[in-house]
ZAZADREN-677677 format. One line per field, with one value per residue: residue number from 1; residue in three letters; x, y, z of N, C-alpha, C in turn. Coordinates in Angstrom, 3 decimals. Example, Ala and Ser with C-alpha at 12.3 -4.5 7.8 and 13.67 -1.06 7.14 Angstrom:
BEGIN
dolum = 1/2
sekol = ALA/SER
n_X = 13.190/12.850
n_Y = -5.690/-2.250
n_Z = 7.800/7.080
ca_X = 12.300/13.670
ca_Y = -4.500/-1.060
ca_Z = 7.800/7.140
c_X = 13.200/12.900
c_Y = -3.300/0.030
c_Z = 7.800/7.870
END
This chain:
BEGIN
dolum = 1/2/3/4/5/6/7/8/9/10/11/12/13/14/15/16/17/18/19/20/21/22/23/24/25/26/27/28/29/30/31/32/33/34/35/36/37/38/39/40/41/42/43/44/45/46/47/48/49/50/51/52/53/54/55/56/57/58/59/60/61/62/63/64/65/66/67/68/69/70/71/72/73/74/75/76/77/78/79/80/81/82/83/84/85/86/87/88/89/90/91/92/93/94/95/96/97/98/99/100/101/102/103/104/105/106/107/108/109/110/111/112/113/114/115/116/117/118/119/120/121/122/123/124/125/126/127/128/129/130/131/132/133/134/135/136/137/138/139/140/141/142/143/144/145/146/147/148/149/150/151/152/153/154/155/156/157/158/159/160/161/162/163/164/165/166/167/168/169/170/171/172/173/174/175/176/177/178/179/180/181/182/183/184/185/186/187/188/189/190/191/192/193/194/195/196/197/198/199/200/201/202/203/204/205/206/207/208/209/210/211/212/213/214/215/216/217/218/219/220/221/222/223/224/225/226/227/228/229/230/231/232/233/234/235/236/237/238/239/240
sekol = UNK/UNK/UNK/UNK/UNK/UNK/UNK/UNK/UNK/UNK/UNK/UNK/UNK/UNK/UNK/UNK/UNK/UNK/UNK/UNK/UNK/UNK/UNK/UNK/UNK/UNK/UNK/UNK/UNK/UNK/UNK/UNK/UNK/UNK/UNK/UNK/UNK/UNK/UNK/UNK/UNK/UNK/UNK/UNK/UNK/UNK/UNK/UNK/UNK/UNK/UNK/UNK/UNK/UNK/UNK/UNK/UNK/UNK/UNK/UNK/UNK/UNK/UNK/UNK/UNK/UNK/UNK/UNK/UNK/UNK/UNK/UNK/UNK/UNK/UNK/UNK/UNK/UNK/UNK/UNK/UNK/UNK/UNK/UNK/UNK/UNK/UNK/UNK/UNK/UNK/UNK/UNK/UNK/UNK/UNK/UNK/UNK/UNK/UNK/UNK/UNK/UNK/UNK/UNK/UNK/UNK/UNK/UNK/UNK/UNK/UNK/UNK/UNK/UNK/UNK/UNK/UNK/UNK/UNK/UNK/UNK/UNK/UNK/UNK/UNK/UNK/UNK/UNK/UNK/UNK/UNK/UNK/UNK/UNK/UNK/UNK/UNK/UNK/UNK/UNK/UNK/UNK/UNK/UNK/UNK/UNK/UNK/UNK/UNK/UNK/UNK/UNK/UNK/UNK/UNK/UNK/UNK/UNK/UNK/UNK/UNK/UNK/UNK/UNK/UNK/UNK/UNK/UNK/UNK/UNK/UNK/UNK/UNK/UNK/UNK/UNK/UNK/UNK/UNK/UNK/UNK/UNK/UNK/UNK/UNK/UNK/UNK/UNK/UNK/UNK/UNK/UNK/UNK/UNK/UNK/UNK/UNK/UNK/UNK/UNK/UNK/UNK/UNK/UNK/UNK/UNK/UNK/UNK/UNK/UNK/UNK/UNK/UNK/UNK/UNK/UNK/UNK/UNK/UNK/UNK/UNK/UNK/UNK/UNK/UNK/UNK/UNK/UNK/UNK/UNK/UNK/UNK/UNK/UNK/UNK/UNK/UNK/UNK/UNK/UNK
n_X = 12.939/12.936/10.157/9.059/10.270/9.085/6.315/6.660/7.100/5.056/3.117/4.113/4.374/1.487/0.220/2.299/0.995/-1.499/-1.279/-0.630/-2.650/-4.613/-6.506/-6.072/-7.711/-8.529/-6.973/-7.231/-7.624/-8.207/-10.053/-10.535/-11.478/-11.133/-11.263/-13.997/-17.044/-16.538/-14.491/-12.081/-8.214/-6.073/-3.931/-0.440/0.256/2.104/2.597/3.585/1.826/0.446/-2.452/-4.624/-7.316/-7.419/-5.656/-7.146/-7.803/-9.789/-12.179/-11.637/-9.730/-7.069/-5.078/-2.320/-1.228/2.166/2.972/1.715/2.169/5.146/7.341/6.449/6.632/4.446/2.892/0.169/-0.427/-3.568/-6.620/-9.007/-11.582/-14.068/-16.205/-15.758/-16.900/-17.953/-20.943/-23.268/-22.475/-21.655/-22.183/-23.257/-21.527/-18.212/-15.451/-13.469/-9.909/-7.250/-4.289/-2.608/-1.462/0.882/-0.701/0.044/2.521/0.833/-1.426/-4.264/-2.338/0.409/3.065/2.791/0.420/-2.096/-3.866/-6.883/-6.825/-9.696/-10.751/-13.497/-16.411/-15.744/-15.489/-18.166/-19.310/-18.829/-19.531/-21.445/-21.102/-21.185/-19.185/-16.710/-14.563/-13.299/-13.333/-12.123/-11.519/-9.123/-8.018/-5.804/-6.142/-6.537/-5.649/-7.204/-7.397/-7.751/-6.798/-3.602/0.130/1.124/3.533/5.307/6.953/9.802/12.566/15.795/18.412/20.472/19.138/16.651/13.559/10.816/7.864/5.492/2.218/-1.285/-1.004/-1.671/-2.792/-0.590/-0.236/1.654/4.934/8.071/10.580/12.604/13.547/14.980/15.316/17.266/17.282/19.778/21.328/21.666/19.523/18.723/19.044/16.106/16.080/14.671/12.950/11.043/7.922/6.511/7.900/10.583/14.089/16.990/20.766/21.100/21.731/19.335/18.380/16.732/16.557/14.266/12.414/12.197/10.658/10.802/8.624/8.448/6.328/5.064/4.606/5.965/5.721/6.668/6.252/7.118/7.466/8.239/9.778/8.103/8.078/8.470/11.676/11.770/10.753/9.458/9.937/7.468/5.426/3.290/3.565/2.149/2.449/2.274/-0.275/-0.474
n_Y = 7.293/8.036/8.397/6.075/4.655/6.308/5.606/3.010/3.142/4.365/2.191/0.011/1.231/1.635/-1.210/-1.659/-0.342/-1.473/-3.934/-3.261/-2.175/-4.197/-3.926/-6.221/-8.634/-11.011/-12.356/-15.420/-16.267/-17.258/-16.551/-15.247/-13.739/-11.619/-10.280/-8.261/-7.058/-4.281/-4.122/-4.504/-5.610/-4.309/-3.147/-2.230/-3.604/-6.171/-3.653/-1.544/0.107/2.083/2.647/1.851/2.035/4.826/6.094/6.746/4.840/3.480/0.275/-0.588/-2.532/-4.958/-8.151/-9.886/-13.013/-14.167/-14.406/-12.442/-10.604/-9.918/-9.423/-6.817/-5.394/-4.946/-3.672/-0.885/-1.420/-1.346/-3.435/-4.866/-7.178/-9.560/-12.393/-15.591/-18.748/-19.746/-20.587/-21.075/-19.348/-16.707/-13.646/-10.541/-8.220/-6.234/-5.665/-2.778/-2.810/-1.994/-3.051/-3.536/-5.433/-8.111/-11.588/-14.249/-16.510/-19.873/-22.846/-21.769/-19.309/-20.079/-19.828/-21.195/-20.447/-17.611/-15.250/-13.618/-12.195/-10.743/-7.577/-8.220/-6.331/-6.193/-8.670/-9.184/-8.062/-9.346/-12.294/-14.450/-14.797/-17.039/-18.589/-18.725/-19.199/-18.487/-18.692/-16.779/-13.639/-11.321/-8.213/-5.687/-2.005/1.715/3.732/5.279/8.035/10.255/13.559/14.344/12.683/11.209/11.879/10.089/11.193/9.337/8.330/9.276/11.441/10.845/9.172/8.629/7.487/7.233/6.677/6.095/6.676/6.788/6.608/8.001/6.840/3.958/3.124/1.715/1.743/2.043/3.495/5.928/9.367/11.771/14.857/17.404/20.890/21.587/19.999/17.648/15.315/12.242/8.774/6.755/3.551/1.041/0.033/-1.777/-2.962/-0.263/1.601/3.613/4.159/6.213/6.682/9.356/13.148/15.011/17.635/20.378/20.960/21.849/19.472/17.642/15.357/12.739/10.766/7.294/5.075/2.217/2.104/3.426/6.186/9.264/11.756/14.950/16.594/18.995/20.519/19.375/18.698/21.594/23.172/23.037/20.518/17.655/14.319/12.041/13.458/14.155/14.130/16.166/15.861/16.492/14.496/11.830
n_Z = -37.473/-34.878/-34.603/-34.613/-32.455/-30.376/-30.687/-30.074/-27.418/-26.190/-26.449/-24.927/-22.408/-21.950/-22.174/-19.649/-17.352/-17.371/-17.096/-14.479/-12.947/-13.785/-15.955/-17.767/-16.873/-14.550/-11.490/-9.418/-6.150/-2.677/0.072/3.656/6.897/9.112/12.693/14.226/13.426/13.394/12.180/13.198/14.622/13.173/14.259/14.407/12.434/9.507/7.770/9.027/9.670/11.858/12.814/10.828/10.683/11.727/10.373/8.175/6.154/6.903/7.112/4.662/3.995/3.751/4.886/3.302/1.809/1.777/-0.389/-1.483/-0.538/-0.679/0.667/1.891/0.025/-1.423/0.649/0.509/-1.605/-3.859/-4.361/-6.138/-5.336/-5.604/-4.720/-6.052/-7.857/-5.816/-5.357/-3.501/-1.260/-2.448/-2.574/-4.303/-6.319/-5.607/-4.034/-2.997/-1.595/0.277/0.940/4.131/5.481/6.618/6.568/8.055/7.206/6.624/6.791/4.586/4.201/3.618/1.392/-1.959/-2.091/-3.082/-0.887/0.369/3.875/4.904/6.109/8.480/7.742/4.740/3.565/4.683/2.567/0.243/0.462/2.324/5.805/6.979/5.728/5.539/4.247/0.841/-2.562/-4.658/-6.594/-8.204/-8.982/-9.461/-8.655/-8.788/-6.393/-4.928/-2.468/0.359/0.482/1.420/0.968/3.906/6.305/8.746/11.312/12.649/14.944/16.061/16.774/14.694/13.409/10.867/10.795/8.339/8.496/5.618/4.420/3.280/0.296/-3.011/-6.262/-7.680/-5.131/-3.369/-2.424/-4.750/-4.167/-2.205/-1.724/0.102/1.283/3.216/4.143/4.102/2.768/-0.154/-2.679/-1.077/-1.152/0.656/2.779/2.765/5.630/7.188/6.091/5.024/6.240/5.635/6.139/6.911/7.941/8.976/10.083/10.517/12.058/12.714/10.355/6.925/5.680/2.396/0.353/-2.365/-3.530/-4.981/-6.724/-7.772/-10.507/-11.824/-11.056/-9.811/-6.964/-5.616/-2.666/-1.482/1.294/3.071/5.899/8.492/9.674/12.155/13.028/14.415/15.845/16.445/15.327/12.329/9.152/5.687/2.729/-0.613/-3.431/-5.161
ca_X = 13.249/12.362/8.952/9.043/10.588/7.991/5.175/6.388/7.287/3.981/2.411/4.909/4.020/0.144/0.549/2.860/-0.440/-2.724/-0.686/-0.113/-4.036/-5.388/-7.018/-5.806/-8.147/-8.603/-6.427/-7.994/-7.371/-8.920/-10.433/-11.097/-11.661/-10.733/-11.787/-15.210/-17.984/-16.150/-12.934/-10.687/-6.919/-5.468/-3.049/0.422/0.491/3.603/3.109/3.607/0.792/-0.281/-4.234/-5.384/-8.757/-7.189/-4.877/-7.407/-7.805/-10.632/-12.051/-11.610/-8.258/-7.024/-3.968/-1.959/-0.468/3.405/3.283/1.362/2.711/6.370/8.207/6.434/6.666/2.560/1.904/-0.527/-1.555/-5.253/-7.497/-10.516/-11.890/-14.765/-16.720/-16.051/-16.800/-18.398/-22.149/-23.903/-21.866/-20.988/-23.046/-22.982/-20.831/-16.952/-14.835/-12.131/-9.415/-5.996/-2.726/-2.290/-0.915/0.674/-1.094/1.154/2.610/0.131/-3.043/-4.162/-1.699/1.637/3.236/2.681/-1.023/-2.757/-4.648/-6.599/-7.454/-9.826/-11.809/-14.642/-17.293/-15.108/-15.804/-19.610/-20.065/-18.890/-19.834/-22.200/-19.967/-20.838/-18.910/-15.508/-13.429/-14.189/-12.571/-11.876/-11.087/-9.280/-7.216/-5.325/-6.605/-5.690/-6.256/-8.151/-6.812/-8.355/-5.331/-1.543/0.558/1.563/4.903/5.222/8.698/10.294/13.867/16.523/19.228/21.282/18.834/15.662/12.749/9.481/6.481/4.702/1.174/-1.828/-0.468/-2.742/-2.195/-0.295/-0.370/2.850/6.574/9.210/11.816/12.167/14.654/14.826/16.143/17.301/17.631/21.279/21.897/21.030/18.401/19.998/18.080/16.253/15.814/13.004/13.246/10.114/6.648/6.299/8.513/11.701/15.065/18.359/20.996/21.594/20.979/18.102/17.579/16.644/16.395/13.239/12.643/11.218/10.563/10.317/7.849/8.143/5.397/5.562/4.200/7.099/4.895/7.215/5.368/8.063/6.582/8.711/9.386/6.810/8.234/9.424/12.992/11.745/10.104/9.391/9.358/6.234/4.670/3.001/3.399/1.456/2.869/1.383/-1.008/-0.769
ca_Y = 6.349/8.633/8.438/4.534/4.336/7.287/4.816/1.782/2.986/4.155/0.892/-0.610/2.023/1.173/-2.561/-1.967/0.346/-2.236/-4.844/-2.823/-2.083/-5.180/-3.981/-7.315/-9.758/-11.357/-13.662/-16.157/-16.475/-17.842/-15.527/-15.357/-13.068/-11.444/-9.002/-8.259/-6.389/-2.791/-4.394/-4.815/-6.298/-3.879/-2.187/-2.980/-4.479/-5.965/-2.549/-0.429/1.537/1.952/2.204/2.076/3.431/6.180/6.710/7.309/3.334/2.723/-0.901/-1.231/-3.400/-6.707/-8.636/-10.764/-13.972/-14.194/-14.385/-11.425/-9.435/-9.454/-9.015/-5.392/-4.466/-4.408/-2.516/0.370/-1.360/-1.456/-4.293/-5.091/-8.691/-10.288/-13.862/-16.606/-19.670/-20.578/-20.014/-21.115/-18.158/-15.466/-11.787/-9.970/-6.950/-6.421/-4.579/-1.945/-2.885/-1.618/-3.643/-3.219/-6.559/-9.520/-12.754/-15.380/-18.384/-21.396/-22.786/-20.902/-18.276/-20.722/-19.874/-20.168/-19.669/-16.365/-15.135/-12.234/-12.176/-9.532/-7.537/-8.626/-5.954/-6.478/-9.973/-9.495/-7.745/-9.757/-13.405/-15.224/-15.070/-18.027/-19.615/-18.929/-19.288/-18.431/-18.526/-15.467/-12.983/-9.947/-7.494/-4.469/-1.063/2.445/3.954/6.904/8.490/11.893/14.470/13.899/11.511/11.237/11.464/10.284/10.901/8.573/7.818/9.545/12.721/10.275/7.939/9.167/6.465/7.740/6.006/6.702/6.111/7.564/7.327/7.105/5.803/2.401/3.056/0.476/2.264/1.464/4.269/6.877/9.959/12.652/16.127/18.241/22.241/21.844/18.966/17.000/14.042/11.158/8.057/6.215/2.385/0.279/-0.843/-3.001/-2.558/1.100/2.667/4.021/4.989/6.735/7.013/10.943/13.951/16.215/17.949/21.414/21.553/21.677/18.039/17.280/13.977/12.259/9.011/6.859/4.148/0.656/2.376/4.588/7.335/10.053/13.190/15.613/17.378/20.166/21.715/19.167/19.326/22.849/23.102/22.824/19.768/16.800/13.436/11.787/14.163/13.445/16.268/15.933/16.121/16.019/13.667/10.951
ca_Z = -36.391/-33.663/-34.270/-34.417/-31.338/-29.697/-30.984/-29.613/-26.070/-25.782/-26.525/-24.004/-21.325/-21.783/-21.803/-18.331/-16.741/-17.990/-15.715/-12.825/-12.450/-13.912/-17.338/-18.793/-16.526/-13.259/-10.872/-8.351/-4.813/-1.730/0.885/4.888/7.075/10.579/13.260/14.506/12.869/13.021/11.033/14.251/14.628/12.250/14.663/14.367/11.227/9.122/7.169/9.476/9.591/13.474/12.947/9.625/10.466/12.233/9.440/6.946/5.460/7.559/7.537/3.581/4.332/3.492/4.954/2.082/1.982/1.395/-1.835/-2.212/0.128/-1.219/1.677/2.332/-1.430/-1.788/1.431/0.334/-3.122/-4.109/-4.844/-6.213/-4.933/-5.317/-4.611/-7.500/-8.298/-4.780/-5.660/-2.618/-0.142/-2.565/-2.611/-5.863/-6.484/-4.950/-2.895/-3.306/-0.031/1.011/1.660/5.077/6.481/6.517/6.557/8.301/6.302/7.691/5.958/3.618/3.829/3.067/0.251/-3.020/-2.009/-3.262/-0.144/1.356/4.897/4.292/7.450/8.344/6.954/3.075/3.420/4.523/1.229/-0.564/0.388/3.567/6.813/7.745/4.817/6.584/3.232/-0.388/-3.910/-5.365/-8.671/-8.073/-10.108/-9.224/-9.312/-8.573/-4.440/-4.573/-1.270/0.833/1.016/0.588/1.646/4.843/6.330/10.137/11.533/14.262/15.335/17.127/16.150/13.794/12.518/11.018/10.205/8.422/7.805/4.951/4.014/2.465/-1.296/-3.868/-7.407/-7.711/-4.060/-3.483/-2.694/-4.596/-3.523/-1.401/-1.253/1.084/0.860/3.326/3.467/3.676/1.793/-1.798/-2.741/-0.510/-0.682/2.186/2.508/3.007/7.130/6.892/5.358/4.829/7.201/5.518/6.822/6.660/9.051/9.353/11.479/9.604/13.134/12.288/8.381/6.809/5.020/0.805/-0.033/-3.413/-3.277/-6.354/-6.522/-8.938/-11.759/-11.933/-11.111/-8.698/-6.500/-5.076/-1.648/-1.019/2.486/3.722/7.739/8.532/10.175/13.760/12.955/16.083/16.227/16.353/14.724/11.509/8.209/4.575/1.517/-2.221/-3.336/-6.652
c_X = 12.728/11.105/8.259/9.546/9.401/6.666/5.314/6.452/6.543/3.094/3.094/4.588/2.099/-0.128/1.083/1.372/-1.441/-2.718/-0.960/-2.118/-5.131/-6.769/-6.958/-6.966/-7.918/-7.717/-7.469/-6.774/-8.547/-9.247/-11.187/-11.185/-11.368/-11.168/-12.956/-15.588/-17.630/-14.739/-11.402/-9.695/-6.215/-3.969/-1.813/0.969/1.661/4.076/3.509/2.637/0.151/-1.889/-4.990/-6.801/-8.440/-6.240/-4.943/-7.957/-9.012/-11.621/-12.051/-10.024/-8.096/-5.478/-3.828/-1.000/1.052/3.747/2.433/2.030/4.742/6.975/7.865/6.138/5.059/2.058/1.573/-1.218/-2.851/-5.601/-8.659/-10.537/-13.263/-15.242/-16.219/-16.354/-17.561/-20.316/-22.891/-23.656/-21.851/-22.177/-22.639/-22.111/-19.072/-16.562/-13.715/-11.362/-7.857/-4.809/-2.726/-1.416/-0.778/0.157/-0.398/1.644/1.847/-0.747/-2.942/-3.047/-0.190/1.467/3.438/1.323/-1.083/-3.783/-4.984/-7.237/-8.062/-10.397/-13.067/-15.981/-16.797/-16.188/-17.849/-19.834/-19.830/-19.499/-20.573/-21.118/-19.500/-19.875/-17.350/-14.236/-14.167/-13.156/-13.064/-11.892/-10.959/-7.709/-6.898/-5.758/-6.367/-6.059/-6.352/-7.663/-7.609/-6.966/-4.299/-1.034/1.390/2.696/5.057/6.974/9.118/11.680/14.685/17.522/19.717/21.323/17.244/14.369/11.359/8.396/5.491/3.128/-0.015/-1.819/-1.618/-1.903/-1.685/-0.516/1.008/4.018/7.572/10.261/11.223/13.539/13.648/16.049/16.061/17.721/18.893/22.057/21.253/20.036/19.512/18.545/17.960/16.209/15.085/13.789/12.512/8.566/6.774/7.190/10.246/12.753/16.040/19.373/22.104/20.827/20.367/18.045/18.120/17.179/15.059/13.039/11.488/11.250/10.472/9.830/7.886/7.265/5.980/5.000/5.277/6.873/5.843/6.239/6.964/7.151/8.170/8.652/8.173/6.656/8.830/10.784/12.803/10.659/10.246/9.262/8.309/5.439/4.313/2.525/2.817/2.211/1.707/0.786/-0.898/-1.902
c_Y = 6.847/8.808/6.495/4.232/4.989/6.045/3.701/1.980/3.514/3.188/0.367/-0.144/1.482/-0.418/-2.671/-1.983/-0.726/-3.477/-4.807/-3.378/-3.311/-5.362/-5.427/-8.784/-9.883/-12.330/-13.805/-16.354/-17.290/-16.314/-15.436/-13.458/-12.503/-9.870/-9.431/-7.613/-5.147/-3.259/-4.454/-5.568/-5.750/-3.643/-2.864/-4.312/-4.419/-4.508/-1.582/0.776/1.335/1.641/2.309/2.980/4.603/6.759/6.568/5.498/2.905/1.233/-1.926/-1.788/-4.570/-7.259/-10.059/-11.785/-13.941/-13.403/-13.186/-10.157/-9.176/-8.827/-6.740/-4.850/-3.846/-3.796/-1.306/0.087/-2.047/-2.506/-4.141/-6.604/-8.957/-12.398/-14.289/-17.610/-20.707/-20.223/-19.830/-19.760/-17.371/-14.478/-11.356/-8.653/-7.601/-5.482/-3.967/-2.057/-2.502/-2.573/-2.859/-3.892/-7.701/-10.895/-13.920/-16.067/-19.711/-21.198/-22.200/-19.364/-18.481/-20.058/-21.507/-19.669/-18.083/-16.182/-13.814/-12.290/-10.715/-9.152/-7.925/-7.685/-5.585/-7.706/-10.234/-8.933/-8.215/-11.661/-13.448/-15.528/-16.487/-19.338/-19.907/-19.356/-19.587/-18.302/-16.496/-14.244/-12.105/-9.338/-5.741/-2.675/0.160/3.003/5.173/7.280/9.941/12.643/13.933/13.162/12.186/11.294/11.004/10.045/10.364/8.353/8.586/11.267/12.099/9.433/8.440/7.888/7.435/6.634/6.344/6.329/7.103/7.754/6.807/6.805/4.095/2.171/2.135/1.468/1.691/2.306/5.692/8.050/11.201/13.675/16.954/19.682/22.268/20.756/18.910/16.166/13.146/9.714/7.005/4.625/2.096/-0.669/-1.987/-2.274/-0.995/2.178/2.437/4.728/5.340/7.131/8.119/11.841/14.788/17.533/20.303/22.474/20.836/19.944/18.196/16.035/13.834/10.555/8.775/5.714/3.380/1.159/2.902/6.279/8.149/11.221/13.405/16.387/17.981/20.961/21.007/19.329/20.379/22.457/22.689/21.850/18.588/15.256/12.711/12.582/14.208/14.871/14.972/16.788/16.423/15.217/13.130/11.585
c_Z = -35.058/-33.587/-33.908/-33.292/-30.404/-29.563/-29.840/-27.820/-25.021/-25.339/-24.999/-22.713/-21.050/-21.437/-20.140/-17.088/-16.551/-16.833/-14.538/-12.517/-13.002/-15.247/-17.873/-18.151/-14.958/-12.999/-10.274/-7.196/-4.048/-1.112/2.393/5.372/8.465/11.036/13.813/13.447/12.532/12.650/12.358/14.316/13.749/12.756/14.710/13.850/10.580/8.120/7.468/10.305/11.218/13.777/12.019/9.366/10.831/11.387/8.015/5.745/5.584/7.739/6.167/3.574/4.387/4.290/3.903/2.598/1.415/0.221/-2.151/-1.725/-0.638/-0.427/2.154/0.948/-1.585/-0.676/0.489/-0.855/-2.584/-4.369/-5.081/-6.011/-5.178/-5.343/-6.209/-7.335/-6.789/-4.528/-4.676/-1.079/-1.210/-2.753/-3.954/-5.333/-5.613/-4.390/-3.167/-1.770/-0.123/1.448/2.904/6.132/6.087/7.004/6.867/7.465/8.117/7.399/4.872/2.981/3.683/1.503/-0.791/-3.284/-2.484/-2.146/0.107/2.354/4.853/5.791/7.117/7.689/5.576/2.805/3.383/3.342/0.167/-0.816/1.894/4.438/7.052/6.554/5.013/5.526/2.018/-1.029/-4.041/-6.458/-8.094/-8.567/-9.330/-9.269/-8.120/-7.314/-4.704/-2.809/-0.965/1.166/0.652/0.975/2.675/5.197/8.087/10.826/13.070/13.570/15.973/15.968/15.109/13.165/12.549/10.220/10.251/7.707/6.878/4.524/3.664/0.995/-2.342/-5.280/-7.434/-5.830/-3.176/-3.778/-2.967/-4.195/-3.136/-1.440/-0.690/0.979/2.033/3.517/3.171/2.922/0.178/-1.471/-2.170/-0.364/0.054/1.685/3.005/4.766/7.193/6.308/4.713/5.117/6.073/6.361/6.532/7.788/8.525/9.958/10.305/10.738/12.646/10.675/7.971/5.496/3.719/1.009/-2.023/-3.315/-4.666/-6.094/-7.776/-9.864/-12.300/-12.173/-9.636/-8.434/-5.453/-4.792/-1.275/0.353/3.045/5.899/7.501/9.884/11.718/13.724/14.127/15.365/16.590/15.874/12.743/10.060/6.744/3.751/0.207/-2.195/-4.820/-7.284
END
């Protein structure tokens, strides 16, 4: 029996993978585009993330419509996109882009639309600018990342909010705990996009993290701020 079970919850585990990253096939969407020419309007996006290019993303980034975005859930996951089905605009090949932002509801980006407002040099590679909205096909896949994931710590003595970003793999947080020196694992909650929080004082104990992503893939960074750690100041963990 225990090997009949072993078997099947393999299968079950490969099938999930297959999902997450899009082995099984393509969806369709629509697709615009925003910015100038060097991928601009990132900053102070619903994920959080202050400057995407400056924090490592740089102008491979898409903002998602409602429905893709999931209230914050898909900041940091991967895509692959390219042109479909619109022959006269689309470019050959596709693009690997970044969750970074949400896409209003209005037009194309009401729900239950599939949208990605992608930047503008995504979009030139994959379809004719001047076509200003294109069909789609694009499937999940895993974020190669440079270095570890990020941790950026803001909030006050008795309420600590960190922003995380950088993660590779599913790339997409579903939970977050936080450890420190003088305490246990206590875990944080999701504030909005990216940025997690907890309200307690850390102030002078060195801080771990454990990031779990939607695969149900966890990395435990150990001792990633040391005890005399600051506010605005931005520490690296492990890496997926």
């Amino acid at each position: 029996m225990a090997t009949i079970w072993y078997t099947v919850t393999l299968a079950s585990m490969a099938l999930f993978f297959a999902g997450v990253f899009g082995e099984g096939g393509w969806d369709t969407a629509t697709a615009t585009f925003y910015g100038d020419i060097g991928g601009g309007g990132t900053s102070g996006g619903a994920c959080g993330y202050g400057d995407p290019v400056k924090e490592g993303y740089g102008v491979e980034t898409t903002a998602l419509s409602s429905s893709l975005y999931n209230n914050g859930e898909a900041c940091g996951a991967c895509f692959e996109v390219q042109c479909y089905n619109t022959p006269h605009w689309c470019q050959h090949g596709s693009v690997h882009v970044t969750a970074t932002n949400l896409c209003p509801p209005g037009g194309v980006c009401s729900p239950p639309n599939r949208h990605f407002d992608l930047s503008q040099p995504m979009f030139r590679k994959i379809a004719k600018i001047e076509a200003g909205i294109i069909n789609v096909q694009y499937r999940r896949v895993p974020c190669v990342k440079t270095g570890g994931v990020k941790f950026e710590l803001k909030g006050n003595p008795s309420f600590l909010l960190v922003l995380i970003y950088n993660v590779g793999g599913a790339g997409d947080i579903s939970s977050v705990n936080i450890k420190g020196s003088k305490t246990g694992w206590l875990p944080m909650m999701r504030n909005w996009g990216e940025n997690w929080q907890i309200n307690a004082s850390f102030l002078g104990q060195s801080l771990s993290f454990q990031v779990k992503t939607s695969d149900g893939k966890m990395v435990q960074s150990d001792n990633v701020a040391p005890s005399n750690w600051q506010f605005g100041q931005t520490y690296e963990g492990k890496q997926f």
